[in-house]
Structures are given as C-alpha cells and as structure tokens.
C-alpha positions in Angstrom: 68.3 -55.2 -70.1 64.9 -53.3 -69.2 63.2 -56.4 -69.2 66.1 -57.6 -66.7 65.1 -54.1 -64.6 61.6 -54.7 -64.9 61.7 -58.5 -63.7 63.9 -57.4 -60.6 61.6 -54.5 -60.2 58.6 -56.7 -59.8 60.1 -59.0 -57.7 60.9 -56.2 -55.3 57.6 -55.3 -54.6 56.5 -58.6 -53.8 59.3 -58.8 -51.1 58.3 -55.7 -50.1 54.5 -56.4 -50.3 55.6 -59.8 -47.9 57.2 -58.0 -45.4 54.5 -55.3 -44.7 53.0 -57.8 -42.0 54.4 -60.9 -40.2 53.3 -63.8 -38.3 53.3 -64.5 -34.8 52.6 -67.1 -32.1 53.5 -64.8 -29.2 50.7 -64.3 -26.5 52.7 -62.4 -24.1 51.0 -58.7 -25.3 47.0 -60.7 -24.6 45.3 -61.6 -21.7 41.5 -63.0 -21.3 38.6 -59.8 -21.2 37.8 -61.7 -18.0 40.9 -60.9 -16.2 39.3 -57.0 -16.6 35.7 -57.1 -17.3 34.0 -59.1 -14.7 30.5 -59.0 -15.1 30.9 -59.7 -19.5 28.9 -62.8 -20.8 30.1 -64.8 -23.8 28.8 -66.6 -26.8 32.0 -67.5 -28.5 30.0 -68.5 -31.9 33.8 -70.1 -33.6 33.9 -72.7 -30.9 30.7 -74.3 -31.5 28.6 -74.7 -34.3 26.4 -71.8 -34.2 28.4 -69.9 -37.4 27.9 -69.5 -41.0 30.8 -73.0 -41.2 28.5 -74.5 -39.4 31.3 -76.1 -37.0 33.7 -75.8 -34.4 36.9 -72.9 -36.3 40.3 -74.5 -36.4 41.9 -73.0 -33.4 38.7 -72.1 -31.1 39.8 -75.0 -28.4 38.5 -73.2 -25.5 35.5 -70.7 -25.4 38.1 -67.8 -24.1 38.2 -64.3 -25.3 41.8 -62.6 -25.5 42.5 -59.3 -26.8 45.6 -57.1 -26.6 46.1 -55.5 -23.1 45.7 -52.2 -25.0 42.7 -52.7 -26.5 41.3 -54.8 -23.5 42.1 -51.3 -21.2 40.0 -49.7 -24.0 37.2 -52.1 -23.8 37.1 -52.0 -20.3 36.4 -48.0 -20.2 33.5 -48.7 -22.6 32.1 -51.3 -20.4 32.1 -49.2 -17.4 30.5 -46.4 -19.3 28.0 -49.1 -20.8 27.4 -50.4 -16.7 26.4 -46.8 -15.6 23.3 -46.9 -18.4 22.6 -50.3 -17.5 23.9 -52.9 -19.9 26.8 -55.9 -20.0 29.0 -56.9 -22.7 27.9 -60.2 -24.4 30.9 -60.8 -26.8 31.0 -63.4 -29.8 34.8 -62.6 -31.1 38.1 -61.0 -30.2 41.6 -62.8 -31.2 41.0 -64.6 -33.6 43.9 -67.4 -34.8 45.0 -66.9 -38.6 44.6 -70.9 -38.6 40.8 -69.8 -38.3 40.5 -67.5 -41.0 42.3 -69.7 -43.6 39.4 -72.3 -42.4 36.9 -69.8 -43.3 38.3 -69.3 -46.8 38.6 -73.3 -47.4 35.2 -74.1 -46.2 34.2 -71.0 -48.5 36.6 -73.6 -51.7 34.6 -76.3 -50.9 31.6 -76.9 -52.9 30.6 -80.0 -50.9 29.5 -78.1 -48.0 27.2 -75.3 -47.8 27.7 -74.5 -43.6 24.4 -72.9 -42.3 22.5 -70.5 -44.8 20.7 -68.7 -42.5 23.7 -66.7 -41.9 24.1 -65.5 -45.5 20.3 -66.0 -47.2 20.3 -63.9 -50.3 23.8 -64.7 -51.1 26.2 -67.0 -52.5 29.0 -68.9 -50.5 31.1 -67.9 -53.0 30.2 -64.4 -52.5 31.2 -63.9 -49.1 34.9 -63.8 -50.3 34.3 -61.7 -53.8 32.3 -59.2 -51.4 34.7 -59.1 -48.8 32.3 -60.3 -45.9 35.3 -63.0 -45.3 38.9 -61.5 -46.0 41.9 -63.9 -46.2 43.6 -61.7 -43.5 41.4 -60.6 -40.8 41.5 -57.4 -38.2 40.5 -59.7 -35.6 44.0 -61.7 -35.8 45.7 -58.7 -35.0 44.1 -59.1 -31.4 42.7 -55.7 -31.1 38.8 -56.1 -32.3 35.9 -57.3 -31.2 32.4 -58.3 -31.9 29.8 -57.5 -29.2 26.8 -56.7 -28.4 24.7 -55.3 -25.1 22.3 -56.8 -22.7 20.9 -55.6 -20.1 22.1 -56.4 -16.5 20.0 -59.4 -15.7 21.5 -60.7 -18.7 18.3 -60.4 -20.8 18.3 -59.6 -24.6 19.0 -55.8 -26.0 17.4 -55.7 -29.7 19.8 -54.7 -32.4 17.9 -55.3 -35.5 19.7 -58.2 -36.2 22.4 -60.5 -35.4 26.4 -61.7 -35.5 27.5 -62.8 -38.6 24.5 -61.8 -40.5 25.8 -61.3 -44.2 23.4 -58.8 -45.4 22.8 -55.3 -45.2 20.4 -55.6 -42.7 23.9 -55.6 -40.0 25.2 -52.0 -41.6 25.1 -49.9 -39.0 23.0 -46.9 -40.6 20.3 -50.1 -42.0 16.9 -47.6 -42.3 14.5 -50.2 -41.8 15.5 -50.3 -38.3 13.2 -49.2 -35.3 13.6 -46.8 -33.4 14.3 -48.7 -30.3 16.8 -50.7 -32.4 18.6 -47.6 -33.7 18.7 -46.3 -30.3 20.2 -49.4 -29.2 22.6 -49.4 -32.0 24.1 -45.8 -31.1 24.3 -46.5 -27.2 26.9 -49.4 -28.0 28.2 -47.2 -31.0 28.9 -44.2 -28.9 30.3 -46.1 -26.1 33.3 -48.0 -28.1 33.8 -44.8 -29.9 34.2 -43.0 -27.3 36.5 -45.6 -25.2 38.6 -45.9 -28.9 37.6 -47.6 -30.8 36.5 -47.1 -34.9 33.5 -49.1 -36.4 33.0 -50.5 -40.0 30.3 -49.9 -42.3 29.1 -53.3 -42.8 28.6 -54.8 -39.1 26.9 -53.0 -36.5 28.7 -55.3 -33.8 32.3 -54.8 -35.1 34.8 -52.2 -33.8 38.7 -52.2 -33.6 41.2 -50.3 -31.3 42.1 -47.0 -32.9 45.7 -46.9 -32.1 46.1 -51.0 -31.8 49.7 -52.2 -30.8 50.7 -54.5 -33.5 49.3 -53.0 -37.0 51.2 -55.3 -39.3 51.1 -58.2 -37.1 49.1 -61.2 -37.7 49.2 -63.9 -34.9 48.5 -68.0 -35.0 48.2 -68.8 -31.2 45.4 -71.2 -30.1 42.8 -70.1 -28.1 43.0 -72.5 -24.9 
C-alpha cells in the first residue's frame, strides 16, 4: 500500500511539474520592435549563419524581431533614454520559437557537426548544455527578452568587450579585464534597460528580460515571418 502512495505520489508531481508551463502558437500579445522603435538596426544572428550552429535556426524565416507589447513598451523607454545620450539599438534576438531552441539542443546531440567554434573556443559542444549556456527552455520563447547591443547614431560600432553569443566569461557583465571605455559602455546600456524594466543575467552582458513579463509560464512555437 505505501508503495501504491508513493507511486501515485510521484506521478503527481510530474503532472504537476508539466503543467507549471504551456505551449502556445498565439501571436496576438507580439508585434515587431519596428512598429515602436524606428531608428533600431538589426542583425538577427538565428536567421543566417553567423551563430555558434553555424546555420539558419529552425523557425528564423524572416529577419523580424517580435517581443510582447509589454516588454516592447519597456524597450522602447530605454531606447529613448539611450537616443538622448546618443546611441541606437542594434538587436540580435527577441522571441525566440521553442522549435529553435530544441534545434540548439539537437545540433548540441550531434557529434557530426561542430557549428562554428569561434563562438565557444575553450569549451566543449557538449558543455554548452552541462553549463547551462544553452537551456532546453529558453527566456527568450517567452517573448519578453532581448539581446542587444548600442551603436552610435550613424550606426557606427560601440565597443563592449566582446560579442553575442560569446560562450566565455569574457561576456559576464562584471568581466575585469575590460577597459575602461568598454566598462563604461557596458553600464550605459546596463543602466538604461534597468531602468526602463528590465533585469540582466550574470553570464551575458547583452541579455536582459522584462521584469514583470506577461506570460511567465508560457512558452510559445510561432514562426518568425
């Protein structure tokens, strides 16, 4: 009979643990940061090659960047803060399809294909998963992050220290090899999403998520076209 309890008690938790989040293929809460921010440039790396897969991302059909009207508001209150000091967004990721992030994690199975090294050079492929670089659920696919960067208003190059999707330490934020002009850089865009909303991560200087982002548990699949 315990065993029976026990058995039943497990499989509880797994129910429970499955419906903590969901999946969805509902777009009607997004809209393009174009449709808000008019002056942002884009490098959408997951639609061409230029990633650590070293191809197009299953689900990148159009080099579009959508984000939840919330969090696009939010952005949008940062840019303008970021326009009166003289910079531009340049952004690399928002939404980001579950589809794509199960694409990370296979290429990361296959042995047969080592993507481009350059974005993780002291590291394994296999470690990008066992560290956590890659997760098998992403913030992103809740619609309400975004990687980005500054540059300046003629659209010429801001230096970080380093760039997207570099898998070393050199992209955590406090890094103390940096320069000073670097780290100064670093805190202007810091301060900016902070202060618009937004919370950063320890591990990427370019990464920040809405605070208070509308759909917590939800996971969505939509295509980017």
């Amino acid at each position: 009979m315990k065993k029976i309890i026990l058995i039943a008690f497990i499989l509880f938790c797994f129910i429970q643990a499955g419906l903590t989040s969901e999946i969805s293929y509902d777009n009607s809460g997004f809209a393009p940061v174009y449709t808000v921010i008019d002056d942002a440039a884009y490098d959408i790396r997951y639609y061409s090659s230029n990633n650590f897969t070293g191809a197009r991302i299953n689900g990148y059909n159009a080099p579009i960047a959508y984000m939840t009207n919330e969090s696009l508001k939010a952005l949008a209150i940062a840019a303008e803060d970021l326009r009166k000091q003289g910079y531009r967004l340049l952004i690399w990721d928002t939404y980001r399809p579950q589809k794509a992030v199960y694409n990370f994690v296979e290429w990361i199975n296959d042995p047969e294909n080592p993507g481009d090294k350059s974005f993780y050079p002291t590291l394994k492929k296999t470690d990008l998963l066992k560290g956590q670089y890659i997760m098998e659920k992403s913030g992103h696919t809740r619609g309400s992050t975004v990687d980005l960067t500054l540059i300046k208003k003629d659209g010429s190059f801001v230096d970080m220290g380093g760039t997207f999707d570099l898998f070393s330490e050199i992209s955590h934020p406090d890094y103390k090899k940096l320069t000073k002009t670097q780290k100064k850089n670093r805190k202007i865009l810091h301060d900016a999403m902070i202060k618009a909303g937004f919370s950063g991560i320890d591990s990427e200087w370019w990464h920040f998520t809405l605070k208070n982002e509308p759909y917590p548990d939800t996971y969505f699949d939509f295509d980017i076209e």
